[in-house]
Structure formats: structure tokens, C-alpha cells
C-alpha positions as a Markdown table, in Angstrom:
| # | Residue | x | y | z |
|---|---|---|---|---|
| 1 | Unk | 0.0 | 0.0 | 0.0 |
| 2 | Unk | 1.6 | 3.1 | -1.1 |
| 3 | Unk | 0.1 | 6.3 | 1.2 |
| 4 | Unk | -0.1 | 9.4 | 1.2 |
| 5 | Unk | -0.9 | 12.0 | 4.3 |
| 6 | Unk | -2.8 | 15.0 | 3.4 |
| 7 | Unk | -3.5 | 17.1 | 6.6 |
| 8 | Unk | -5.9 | 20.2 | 6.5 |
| 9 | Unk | -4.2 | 23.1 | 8.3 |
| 10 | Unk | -5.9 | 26.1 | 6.7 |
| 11 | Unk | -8.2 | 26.6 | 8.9 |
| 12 | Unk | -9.3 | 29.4 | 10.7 |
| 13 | Unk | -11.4 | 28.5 | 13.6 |
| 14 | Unk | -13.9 | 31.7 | 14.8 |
| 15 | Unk | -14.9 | 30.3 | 18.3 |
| 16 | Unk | -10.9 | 30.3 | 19.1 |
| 17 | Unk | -11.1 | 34.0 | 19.1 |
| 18 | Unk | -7.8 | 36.1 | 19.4 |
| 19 | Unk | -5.8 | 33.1 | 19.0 |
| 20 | Unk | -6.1 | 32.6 | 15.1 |
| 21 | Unk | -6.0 | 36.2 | 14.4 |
| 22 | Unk | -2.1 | 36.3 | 14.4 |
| 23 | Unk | -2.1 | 32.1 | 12.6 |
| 24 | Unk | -4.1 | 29.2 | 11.5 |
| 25 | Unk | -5.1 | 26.6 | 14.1 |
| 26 | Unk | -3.1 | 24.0 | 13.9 |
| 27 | Unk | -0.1 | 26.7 | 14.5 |
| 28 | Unk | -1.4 | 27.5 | 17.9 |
| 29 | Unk | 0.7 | 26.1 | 21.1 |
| 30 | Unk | -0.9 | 23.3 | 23.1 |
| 31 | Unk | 0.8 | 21.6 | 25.9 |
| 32 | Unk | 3.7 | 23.7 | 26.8 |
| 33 | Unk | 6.2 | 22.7 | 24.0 |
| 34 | Unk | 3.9 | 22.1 | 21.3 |
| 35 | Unk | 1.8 | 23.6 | 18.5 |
| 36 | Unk | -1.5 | 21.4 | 17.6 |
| 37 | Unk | -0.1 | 20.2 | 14.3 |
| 38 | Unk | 2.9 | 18.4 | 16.0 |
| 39 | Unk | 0.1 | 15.6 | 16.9 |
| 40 | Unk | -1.1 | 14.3 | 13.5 |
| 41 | Unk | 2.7 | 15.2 | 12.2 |
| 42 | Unk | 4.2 | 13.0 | 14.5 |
| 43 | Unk | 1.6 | 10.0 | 14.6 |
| 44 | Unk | 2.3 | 10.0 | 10.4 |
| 45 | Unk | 5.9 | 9.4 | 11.1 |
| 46 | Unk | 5.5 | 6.4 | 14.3 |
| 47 | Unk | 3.1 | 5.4 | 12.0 |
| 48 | Unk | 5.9 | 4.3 | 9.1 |
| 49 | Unk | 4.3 | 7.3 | 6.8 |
| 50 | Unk | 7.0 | 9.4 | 5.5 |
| 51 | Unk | 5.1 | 11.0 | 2.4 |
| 52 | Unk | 2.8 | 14.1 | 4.0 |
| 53 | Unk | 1.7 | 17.2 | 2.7 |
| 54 | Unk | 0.0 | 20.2 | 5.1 |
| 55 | Unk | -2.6 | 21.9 | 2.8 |
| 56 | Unk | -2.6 | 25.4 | 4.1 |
| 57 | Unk | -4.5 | 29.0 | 3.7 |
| 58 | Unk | -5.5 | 30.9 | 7.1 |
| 59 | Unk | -2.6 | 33.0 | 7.9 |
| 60 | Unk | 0.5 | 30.5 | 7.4 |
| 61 | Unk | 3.0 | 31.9 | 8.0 |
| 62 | Unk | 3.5 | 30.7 | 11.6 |
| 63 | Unk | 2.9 | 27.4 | 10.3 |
| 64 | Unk | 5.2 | 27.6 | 7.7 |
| 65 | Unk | 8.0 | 28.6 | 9.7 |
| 66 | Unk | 6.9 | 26.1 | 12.5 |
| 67 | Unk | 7.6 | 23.2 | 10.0 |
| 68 | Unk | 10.1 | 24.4 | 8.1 |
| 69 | Unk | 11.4 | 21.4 | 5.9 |
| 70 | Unk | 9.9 | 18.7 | 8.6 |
| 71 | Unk | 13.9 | 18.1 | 10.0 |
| 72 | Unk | 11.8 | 17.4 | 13.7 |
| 73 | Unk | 9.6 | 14.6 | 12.4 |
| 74 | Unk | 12.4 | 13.1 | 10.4 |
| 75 | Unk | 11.1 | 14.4 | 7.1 |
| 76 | Unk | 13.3 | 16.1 | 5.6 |
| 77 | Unk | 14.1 | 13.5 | 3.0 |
| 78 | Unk | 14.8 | 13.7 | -0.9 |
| 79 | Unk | 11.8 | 11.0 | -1.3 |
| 80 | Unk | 8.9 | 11.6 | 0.1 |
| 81 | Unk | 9.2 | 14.2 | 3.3 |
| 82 | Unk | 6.5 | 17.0 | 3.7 |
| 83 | Unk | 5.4 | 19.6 | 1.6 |
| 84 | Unk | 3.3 | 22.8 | 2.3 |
| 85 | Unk | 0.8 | 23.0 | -0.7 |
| 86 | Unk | -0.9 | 27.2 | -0.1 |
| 87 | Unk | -3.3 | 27.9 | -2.5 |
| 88 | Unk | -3.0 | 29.5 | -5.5 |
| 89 | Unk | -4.5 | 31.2 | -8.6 |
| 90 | Unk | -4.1 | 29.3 | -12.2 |
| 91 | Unk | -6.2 | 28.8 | -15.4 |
| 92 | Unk | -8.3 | 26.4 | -13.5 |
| 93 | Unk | -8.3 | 27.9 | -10.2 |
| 94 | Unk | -9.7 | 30.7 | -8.7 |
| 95 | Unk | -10.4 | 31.9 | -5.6 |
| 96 | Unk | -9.9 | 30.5 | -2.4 |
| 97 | Unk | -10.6 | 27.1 | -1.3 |
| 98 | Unk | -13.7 | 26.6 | -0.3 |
| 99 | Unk | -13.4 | 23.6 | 2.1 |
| 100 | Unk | -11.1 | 20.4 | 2.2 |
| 101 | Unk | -12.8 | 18.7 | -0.5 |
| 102 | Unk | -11.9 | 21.9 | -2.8 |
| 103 | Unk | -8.9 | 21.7 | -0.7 |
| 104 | Unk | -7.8 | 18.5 | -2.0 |
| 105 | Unk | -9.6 | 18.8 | -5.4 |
| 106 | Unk | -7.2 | 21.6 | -6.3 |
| 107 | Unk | -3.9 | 19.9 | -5.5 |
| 108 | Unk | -4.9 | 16.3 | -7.3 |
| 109 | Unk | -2.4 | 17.1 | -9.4 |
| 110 | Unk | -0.2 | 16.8 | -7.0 |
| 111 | Unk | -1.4 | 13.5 | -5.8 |
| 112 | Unk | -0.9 | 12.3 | -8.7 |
| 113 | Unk | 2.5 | 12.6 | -8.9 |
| 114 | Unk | 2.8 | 10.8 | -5.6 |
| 115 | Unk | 1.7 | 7.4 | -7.3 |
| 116 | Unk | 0.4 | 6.7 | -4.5 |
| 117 | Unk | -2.8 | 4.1 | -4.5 |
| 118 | Unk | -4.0 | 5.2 | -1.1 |
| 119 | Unk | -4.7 | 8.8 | 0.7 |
| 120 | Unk | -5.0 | 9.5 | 4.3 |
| 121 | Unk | -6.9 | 12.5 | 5.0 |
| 122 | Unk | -6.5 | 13.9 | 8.3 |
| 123 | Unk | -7.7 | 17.0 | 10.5 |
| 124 | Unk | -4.5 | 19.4 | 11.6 |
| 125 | Unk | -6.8 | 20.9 | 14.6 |
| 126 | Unk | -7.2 | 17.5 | 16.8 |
| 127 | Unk | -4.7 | 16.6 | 19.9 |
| 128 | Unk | -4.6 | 12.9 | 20.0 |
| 129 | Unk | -2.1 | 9.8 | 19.6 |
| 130 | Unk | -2.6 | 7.2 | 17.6 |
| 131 | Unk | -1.3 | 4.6 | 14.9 |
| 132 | Unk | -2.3 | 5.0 | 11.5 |
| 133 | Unk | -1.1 | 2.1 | 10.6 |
| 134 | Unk | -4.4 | -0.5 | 12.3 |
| 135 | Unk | -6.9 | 1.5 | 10.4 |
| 136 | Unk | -4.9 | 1.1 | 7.4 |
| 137 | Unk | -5.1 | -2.1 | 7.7 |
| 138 | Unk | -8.6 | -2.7 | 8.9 |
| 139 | Unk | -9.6 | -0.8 | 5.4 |
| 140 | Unk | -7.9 | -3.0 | 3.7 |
| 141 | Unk | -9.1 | -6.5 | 5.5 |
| 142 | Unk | -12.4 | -4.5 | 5.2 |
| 143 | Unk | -12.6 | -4.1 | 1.5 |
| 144 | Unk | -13.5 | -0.2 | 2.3 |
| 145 | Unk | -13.0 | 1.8 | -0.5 |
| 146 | Unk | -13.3 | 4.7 | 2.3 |
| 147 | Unk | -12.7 | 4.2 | 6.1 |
| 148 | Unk | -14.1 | 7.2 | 8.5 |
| 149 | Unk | -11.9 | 7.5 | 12.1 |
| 150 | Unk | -15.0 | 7.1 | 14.6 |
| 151 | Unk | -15.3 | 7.4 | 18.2 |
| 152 | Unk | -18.2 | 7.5 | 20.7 |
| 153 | Unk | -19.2 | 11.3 | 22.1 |
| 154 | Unk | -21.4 | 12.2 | 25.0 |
| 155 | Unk | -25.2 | 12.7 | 23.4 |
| 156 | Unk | -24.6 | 16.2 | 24.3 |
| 157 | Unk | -21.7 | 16.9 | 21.8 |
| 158 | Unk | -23.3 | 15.4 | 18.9 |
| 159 | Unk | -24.2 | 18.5 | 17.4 |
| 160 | Unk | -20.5 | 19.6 | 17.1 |
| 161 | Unk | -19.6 | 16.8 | 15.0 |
| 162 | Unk | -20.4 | 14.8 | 11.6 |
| 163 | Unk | -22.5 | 11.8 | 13.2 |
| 164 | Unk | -22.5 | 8.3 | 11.8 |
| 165 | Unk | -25.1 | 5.1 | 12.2 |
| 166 | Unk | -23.8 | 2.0 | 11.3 |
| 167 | Unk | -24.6 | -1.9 | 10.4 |
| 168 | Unk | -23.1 | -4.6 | 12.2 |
| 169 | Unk | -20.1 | -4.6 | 10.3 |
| 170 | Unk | -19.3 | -1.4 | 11.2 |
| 171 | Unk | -20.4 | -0.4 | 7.2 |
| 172 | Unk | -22.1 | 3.4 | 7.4 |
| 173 | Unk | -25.2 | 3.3 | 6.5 |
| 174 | Unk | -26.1 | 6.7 | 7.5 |
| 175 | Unk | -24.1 | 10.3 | 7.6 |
| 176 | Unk | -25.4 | 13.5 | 9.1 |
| 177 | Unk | -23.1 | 16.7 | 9.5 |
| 178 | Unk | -23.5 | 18.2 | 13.1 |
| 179 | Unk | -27.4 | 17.5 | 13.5 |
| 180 | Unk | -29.0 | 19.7 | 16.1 |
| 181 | Unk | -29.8 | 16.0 | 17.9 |
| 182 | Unk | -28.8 | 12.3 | 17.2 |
| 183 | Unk | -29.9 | 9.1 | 18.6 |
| 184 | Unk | -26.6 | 7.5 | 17.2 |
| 185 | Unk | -23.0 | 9.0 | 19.3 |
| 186 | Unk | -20.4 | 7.8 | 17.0 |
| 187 | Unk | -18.5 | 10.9 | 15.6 |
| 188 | Unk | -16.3 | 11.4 | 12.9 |
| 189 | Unk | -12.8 | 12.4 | 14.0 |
| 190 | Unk | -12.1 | 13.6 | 10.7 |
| 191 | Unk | -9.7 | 11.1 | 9.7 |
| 192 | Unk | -10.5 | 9.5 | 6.1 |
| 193 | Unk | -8.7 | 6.3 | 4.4 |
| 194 | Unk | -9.8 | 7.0 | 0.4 |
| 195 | Unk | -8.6 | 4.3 | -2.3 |
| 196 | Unk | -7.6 | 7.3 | -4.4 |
| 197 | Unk | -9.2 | 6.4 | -7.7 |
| 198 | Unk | -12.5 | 6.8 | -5.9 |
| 199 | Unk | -11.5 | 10.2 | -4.1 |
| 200 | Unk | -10.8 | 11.3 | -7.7 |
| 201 | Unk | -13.8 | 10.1 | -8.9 |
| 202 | Unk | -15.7 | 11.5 | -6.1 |
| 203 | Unk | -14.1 | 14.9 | -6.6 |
| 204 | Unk | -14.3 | 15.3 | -10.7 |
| 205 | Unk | -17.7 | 17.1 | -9.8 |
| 206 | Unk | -17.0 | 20.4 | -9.3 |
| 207 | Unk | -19.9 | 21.0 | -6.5 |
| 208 | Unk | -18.7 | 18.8 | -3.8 |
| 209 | Unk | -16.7 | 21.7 | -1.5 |
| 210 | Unk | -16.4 | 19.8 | 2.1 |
| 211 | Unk | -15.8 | 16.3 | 3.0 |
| 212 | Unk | -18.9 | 16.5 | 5.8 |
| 213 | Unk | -21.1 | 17.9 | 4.7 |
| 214 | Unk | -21.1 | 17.6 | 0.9 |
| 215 | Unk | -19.4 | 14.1 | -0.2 |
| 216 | Unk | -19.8 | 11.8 | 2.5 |
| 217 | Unk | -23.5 | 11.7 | 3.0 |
| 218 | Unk | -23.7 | 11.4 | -0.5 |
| 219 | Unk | -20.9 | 8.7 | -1.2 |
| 220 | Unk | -22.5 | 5.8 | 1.6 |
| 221 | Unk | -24.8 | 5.2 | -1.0 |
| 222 | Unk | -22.8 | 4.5 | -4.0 |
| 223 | Unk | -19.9 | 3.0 | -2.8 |
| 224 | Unk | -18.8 | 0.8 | 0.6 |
| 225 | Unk | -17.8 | 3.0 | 3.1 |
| 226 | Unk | -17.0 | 1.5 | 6.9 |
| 227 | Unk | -15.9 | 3.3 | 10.4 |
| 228 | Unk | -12.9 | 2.1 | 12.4 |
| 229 | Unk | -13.5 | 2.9 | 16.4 |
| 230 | Unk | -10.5 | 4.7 | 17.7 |
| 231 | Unk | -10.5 | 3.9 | 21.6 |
| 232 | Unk | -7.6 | 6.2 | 22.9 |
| 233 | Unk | -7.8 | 10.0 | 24.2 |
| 234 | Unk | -8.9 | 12.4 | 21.3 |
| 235 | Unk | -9.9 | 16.2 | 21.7 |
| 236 | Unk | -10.8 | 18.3 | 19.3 |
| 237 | Unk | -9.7 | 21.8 | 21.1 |
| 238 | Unk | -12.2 | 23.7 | 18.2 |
| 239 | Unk | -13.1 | 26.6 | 20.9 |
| 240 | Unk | -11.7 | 28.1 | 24.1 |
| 241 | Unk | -13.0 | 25.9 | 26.9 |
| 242 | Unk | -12.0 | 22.6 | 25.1 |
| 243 | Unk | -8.8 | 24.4 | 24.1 |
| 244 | Unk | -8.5 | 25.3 | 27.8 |
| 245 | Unk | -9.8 | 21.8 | 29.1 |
| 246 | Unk | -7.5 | 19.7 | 26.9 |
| 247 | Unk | -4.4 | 21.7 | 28.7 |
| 248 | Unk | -5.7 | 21.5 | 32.4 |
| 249 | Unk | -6.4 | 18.1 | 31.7 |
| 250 | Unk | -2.2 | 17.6 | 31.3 |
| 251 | Unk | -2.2 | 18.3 | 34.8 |
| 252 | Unk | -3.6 | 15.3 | 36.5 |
| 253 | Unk | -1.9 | 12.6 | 38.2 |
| 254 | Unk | -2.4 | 10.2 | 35.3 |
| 255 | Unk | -3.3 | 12.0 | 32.5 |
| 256 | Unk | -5.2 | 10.7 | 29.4 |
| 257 | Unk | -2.7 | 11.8 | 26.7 |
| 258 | Unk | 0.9 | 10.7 | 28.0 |
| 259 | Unk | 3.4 | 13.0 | 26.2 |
| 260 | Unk | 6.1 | 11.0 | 28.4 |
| 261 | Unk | 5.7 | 7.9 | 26.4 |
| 262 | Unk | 9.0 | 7.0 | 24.6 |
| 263 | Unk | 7.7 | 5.0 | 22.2 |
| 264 | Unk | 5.1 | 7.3 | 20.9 |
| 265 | Unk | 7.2 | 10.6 | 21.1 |
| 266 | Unk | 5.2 | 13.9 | 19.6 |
| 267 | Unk | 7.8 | 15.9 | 17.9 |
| 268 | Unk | 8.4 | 19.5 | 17.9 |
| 269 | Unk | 10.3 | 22.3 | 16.8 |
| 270 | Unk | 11.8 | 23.5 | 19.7 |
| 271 | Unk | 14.3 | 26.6 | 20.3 |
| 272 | Unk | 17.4 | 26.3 | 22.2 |
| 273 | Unk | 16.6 | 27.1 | 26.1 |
| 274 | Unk | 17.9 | 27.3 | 29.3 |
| 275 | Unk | 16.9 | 25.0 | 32.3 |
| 276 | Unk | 13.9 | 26.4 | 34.1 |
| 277 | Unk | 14.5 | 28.3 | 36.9 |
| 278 | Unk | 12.4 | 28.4 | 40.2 |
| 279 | Unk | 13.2 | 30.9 | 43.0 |
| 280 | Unk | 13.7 | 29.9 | 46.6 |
| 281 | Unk | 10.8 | 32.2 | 47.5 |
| 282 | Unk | 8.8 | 31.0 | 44.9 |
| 283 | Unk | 5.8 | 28.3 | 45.1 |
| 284 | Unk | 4.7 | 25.8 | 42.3 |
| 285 | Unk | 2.0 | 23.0 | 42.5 |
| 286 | Unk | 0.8 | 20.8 | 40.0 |
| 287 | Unk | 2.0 | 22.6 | 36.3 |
| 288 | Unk | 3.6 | 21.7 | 33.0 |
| 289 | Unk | 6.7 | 24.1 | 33.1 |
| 290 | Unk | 8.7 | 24.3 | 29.9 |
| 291 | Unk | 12.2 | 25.3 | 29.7 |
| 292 | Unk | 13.4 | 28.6 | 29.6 |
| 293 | Unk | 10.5 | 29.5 | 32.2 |
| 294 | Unk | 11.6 | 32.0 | 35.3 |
| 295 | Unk | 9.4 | 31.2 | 38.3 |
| 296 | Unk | 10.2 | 33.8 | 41.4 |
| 297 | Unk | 6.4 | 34.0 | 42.2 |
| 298 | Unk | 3.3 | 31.5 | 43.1 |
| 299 | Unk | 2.4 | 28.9 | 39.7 |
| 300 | Unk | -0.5 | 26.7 | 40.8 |
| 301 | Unk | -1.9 | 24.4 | 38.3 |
| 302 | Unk | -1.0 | 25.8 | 35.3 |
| 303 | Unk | 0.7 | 25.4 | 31.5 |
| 304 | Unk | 3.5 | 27.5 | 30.8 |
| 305 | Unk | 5.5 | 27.6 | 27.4 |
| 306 | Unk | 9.1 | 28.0 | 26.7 |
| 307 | Unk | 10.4 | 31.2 | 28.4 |
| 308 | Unk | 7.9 | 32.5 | 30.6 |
| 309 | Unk | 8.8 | 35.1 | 33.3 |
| 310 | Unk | 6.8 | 35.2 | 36.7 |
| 311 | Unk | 7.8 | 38.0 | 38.8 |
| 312 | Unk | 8.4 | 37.8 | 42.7 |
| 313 | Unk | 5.1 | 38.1 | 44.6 |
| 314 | Unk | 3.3 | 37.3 | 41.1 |
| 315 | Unk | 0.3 | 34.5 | 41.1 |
| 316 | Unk | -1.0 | 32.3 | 38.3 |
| 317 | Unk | -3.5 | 29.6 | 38.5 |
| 318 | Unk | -5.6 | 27.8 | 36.1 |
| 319 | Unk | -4.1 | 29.6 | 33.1 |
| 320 | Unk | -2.3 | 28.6 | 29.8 |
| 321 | Unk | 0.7 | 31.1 | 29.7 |
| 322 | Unk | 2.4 | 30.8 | 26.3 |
| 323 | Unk | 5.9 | 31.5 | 24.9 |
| 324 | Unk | 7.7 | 34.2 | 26.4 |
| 325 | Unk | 5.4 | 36.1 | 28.6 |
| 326 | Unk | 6.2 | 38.5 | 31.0 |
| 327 | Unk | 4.4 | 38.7 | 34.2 |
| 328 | Unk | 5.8 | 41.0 | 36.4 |
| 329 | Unk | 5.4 | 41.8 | 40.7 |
| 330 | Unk | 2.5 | 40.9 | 42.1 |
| 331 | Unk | 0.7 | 40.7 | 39.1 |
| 332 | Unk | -2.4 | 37.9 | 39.4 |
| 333 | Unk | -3.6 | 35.6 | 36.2 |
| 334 | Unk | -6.4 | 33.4 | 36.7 |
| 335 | Unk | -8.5 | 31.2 | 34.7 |
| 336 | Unk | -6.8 | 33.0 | 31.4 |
| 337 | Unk | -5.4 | 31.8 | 28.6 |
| 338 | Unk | -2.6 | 34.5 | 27.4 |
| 339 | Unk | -1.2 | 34.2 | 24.1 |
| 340 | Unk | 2.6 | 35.0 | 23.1 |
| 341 | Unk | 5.1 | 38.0 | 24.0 |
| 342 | Unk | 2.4 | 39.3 | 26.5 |
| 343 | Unk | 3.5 | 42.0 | 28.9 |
| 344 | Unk | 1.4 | 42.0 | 32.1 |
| 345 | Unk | 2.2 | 44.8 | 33.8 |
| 346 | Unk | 3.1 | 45.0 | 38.2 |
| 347 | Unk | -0.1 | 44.7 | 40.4 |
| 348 | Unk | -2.3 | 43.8 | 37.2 |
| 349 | Unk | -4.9 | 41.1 | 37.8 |
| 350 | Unk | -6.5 | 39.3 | 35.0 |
| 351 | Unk | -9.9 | 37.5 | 36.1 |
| 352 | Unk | -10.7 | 40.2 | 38.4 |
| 353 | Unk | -13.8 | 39.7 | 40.5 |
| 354 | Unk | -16.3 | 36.6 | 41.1 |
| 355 | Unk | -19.3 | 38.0 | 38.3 |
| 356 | Unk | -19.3 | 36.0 | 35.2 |
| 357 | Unk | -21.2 | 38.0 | 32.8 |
| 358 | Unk | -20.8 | 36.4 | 29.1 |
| 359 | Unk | -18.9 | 37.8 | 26.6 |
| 360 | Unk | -21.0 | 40.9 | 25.2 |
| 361 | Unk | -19.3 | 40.6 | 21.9 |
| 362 | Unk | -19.8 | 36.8 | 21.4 |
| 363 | Unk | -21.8 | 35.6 | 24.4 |
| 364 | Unk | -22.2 | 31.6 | 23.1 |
| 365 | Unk | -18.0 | 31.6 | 22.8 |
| 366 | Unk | -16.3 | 32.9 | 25.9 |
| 367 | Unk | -19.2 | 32.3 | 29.1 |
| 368 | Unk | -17.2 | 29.7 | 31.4 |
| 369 | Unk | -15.4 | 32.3 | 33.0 |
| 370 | Unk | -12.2 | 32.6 | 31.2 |
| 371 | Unk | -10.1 | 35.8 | 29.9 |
| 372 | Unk | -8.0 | 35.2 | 26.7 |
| 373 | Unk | -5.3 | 37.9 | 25.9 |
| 374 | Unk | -4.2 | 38.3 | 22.6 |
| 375 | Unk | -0.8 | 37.7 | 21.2 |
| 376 | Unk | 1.9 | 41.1 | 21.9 |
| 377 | Unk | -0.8 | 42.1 | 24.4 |
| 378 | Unk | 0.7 | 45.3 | 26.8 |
| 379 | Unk | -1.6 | 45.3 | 30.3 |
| 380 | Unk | -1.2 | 48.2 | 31.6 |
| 381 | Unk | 0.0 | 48.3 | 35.4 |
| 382 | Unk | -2.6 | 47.7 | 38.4 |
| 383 | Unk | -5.3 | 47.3 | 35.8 |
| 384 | Unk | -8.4 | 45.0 | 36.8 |
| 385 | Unk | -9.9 | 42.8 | 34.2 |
| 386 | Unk | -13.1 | 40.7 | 34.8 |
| 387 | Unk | -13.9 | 37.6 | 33.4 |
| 388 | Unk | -14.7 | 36.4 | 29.8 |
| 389 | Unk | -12.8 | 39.4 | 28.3 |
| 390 | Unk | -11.7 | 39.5 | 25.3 |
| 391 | Unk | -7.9 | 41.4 | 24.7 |
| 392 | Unk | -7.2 | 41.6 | 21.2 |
| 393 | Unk | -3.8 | 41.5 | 19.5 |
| 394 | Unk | -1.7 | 44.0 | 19.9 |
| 395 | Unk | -3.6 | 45.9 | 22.4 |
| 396 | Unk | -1.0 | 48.6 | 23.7 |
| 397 | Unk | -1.5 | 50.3 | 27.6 |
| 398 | Unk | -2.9 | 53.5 | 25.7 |
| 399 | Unk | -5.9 | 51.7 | 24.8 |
| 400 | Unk | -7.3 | 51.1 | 27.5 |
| 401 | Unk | -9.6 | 53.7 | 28.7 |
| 402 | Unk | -9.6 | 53.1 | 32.5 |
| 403 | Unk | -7.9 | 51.0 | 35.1 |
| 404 | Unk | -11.3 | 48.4 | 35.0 |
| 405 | Unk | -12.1 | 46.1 | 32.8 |
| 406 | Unk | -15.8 | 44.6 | 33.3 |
| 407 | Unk | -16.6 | 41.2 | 32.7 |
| 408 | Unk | -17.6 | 40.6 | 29.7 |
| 409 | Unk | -15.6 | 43.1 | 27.7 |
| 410 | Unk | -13.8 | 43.5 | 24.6 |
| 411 | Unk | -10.8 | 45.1 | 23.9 |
């Protein structure tokens, strides 16, 4: 079987708010050391599959430089390796891509270069670990001429994901894209094995835009399509509390997703840092703490990125601190998620107050309480900021009007 990995990493995900203003999802840090993409990345290359291509769009540049020429994931290779495909404009393409059907559709020419016989089709904005290379082969002993990656999903989630019924041979006999409610909890994790002569066929049509919602309920019919049950930890980290939830969750005893496992290593791209540091007058409990980090104040349950700065008398809890921010004296951060090169000014507090007024800008996205701050973010010093406040990129002391910050704000 000769495979080729496509992953979609254009995306640009609205219910993650400030965080893919400045990049596309799948760029954005998760777990300390990590970006998002590193998962499917690195379970292509313990899977034996050296021949991957991220199809981009959203803001790439991050991504793009994240990447690089795949050296981290051992695939930087003259056969095979990974490729960034953007889009582009031609005498048979306008436009942009209009969802990872047209995604693909427009780079088949590519594929077929490949000579590849087989095409795994994966999401770039999914944290999870696991081994291509069983559901290749269970769509193979299958005679599956496309395999969905399926797992079971509270009744309650069901309308965030493309639900699937199926016989007693695991064959789909029924597809519906995020229905408002579902009987049946199997999800798709938007993972797709194609035999590629029938994801060309399926794509000639012009219409067909997104996998979901356009070819697969349409395709059960014509041609035999089966789920393979993924049983091991899978988040899709689509919005702010499961963004959130999927870091604190890191920080149990025995968490779901081992990142310590050495013979399922996630790879990264990682910049030459010192040791961490932490102060003798400094307290930490229960936190992932990358290197480079400074700790001379109070870190309680908490993921910080590579070179993160917490002042003396400084207190963070519940958060997710990202690369290189600055807290400074006596500062307090919690239940916030602060994006890169954020300056947090002495005796600021971010998640000021016990109120939790929703978001007034986008009440159904941030009401559970959390503040995000945008990435380059300047808080000014002794400001107050509520909960579920929004700080957008870039925001500079100036622009902020008075010391208070209500919940529920946007700035």
C-alpha cells in the first residue's frame, strides 16, 4: 500500500477568538512545547508514513516557519518528506478554497504525482495519539474503499460533529453533519482512508466543497464506506473551553494523553533554552513548566511555554501562559489563557472579580469564565480585568480607557 498524508491546516477556527488572528489553528501552542499540528505530524511518522503534505491558507506563516522542511519529524528527505501546498491562482483555479474537498480537489495534481494508491486525510486541529497504521489495515481487510476514524461522544456533543449510524459490520449506513440532535454518538474524527481512484472520482464534480457535509453523505450510497472505532484519548480543542480543558487536563496525576511515552514521542520544533529556573521564594503545584521559564512568584496548576517570566510576589492559576510572557510583581492571572510575548504589567490582575457575565461581543464563545489575551498584548500596570474578556492583538496600555475592565468586555 503506497500512502499518502494529506493534513488540513488552513483553517481558521472563529470560536478560538484572538488566537487565530495572528495564525491558523493548527499553529497554535498546546501543551507547553507544542503547536497542535505536532500531533497528526508525529503520529504519520511512528506510523511508518514518511510521504505528508499540510494543505494550508488561514494565515501560514506561523505554520510555515513552525515546519520548516519537517527536520523534527524526520522528514526532511529527498523521497517523500513534507510539503506545504498554499493555495494558489491558475487557469483552472480561482479563488480560495472553499473547504477540504476543494482543498484536495485543487492539489490532485499533486497527488498524482505521488503514485500513491492510497490517501490518508487527516484534521491538523485534533490533539490525539494514535497509529495509522491499524486502520490502514482494517480498510484494507475490510474491502472499504473509504474508512471514517469514529469514536463514541457524549449525546450532548453530537451537534458539534459529523454523526455516523452504522450496520453490524461497522459499514455506514447513514451520515449526518452536526445535526442539532442524534440518537446515534459515533463521531467522525475527521480522519479519512480514500482508495484514491475513488476520491478522484468522487471529486471530478465540481460541486462537492467539504468532505462533511457535501461528499460523505452522498458517497455511503454509492460505494462501501466503513468506520474504524479509535478507543484512545482524542480532543478536538475547536473553541476556548476545550482548548483550555484539553491543557488542564495535562495536569492530572495520570493524565489521558501521556506526552512521556517513549515510544510514541510527539515531535516538535523547539528553540534552544535554558533550564527552568524556580526561585527559593517561589511556590509551584501541579503545572507543566517548559524550559526557559523563570518562576520567582506563586504557579499553581497551570501550562507555561518555553520562556515564561513570573515575577516575585506574582500569582498564576488555572491559566495557559504561552511562549515568552512577562508577568511582572504581584501581578495575578487566573483562569486565562494569554497568548505570546504578553506583557502583564506589576499589580495587574487578570480574572478580576467573582461575576461571570458572558462575553457581550460573542456571548455563546467565551461564558465559562475565562479571559484570553491576545498575542503582543501590553496590560497596563494595576489594571483589573473581569472575566470572559476578550484582549485583542496587539492591544497597547494607551488603549485602554480606564484601570477596569468589566466582565464581559472586549478590547
Amino acid at each position: 500500500m503506497r500512502v499518502l498524508a494529506m493534513i488540513m491546516a488552513g483553517g481558521a477556527s472563529e470560536n478560538l477568538s484572538v488566537l487565530t488572528m495572528v495564525r491558523a489553528e493548527p499553529a497554535i501552542p498546546f501543551g507547553g512545547k507544542f503547536r497542535i499540528v505536532d500531533f497528526p505530524l508525529s503520529n504519520c511518522v511512528n506510523s511508518e508514513i514518511y510521504n505528508v503534505s499540510l494543505l494550508t491558507q488561514h494565515m501560514p506563516r506561523s505554520l510555515n516557519v513552525h515546519v520548516g522542511v519537517g527536520k523534527p519529524w524526520d522528514l526532511d528527505r529527498s523521497q517523500g518528506g513534507v510539503r506545504l501546498l498554499q493555495p494558489y491562482l491558475g487557469p483552472k483555479q480561482s479563488g480560495w478554497q472553499r473547504g477540504t474537498a476543494d482543498a484536495v480537489r485543487r492539489n490532485l495534481d499533486f497527488v498524482d504525482e505521488q503514485r500513491v494508491d492510497t490517501v490518508l486525510i487527516l484534521a491538523g486541529d485534533h490533539i490525539y495519539k494514535m497509529d495509522y497504521r491499524l486502520m490502514l489495515q482494517f480498510h484494507q481487510q475490510s474491502k472499504s474503499q473509504v474508512t471514517l476514524g469514529v469514536r463514541r461522544v457524549s449525546p450532548f456533543e453530537t451537534y458539534r460533529f459529523g454523526i455516523v449510524s452504522v450496520d453490524s459490520d461497522m459499514r455506514i449506513t447513514g451520515f449526518k453533519e452536526k445535526p442539532r440532535r442524534s440518537k446515534e454518538t459515533l463521531a467522525s474524527m475527521g480522519i479519512y482512508i480514500f482508495d484514491y481512484s475513488v476520491l478522484k472520482e468522487v471529486l471530478a464534480d465540481e460541486k462537492p466543497n467539504d468532505f462533511g457535509r457535501d461528499v460523505l453523505p452522498k458517497i455511503i450510497n454509492s460505494h462501501p464506506v466503513y468506520a474504524y472505532t479509535f478507543e484512545g484519548y482524542w480532543a478536538d480543542v475547536g473553541t476556548l473551553q476545550a482548548y483550555w480543558e484539553a491543557n488542564m487536563s495535562l495536569l492530572s496525576e495520570t493524565p489521558a494523553l501521556d506526552l512521556y511515552d517513549p515510544d510514541w514521542v510527539i515531535h516538535t520544533r523547539s528553540e534552544e533554552q535554558p533550564p527552568v529556573r524556580v526561585g527559593s521564594e517561589s511556590w509551584v503545584g501541579g503545572n507543566l513548566i517548559s524550559n526557559g521559564c523563570i518562576v520567582e512568584g506563586v504557579v499553581e496548576r497551570s501550562v507555561l511555554s518555553p520562556g515564561v517570566r513570573v515575577a516575585p510576589g506574582a500569582i498564576v492559576r488555572d491559566s495557559v501562559i504561552m511562549n515568552d510572557v512577562v508577568i511582572e510583581a504581584h501581578a495575578r492571572v487566573e483562569r486565562a489563557i494569554v497568548d505570546k510575548d504578553v506583557h502583564i504589567g506589576e499589580s495587574a490582575e487578570i480574572g478580576y472579580g467573582v461575576d461571570n457575565i458572558p462575553n457581550r461581543q460573542h456571548p455563546n464563545r467565551l461564558n465559562t469564565g475565562l479571559t484570553v489575551v491576545g498575542k503582543w498584548a501590553r496590560i497596563p500596570t494595576g489594571a483589573k480585568i473581569g472575566h470572559n474578556v476578550i484582549i485583542n492583538p496587539g492591544v497597547k496600555e494607551e488603549d485602554f480607557q480606564t484601570d477596569f475592565v468589566p466582565s464581559g468586555e472586549t478590547i
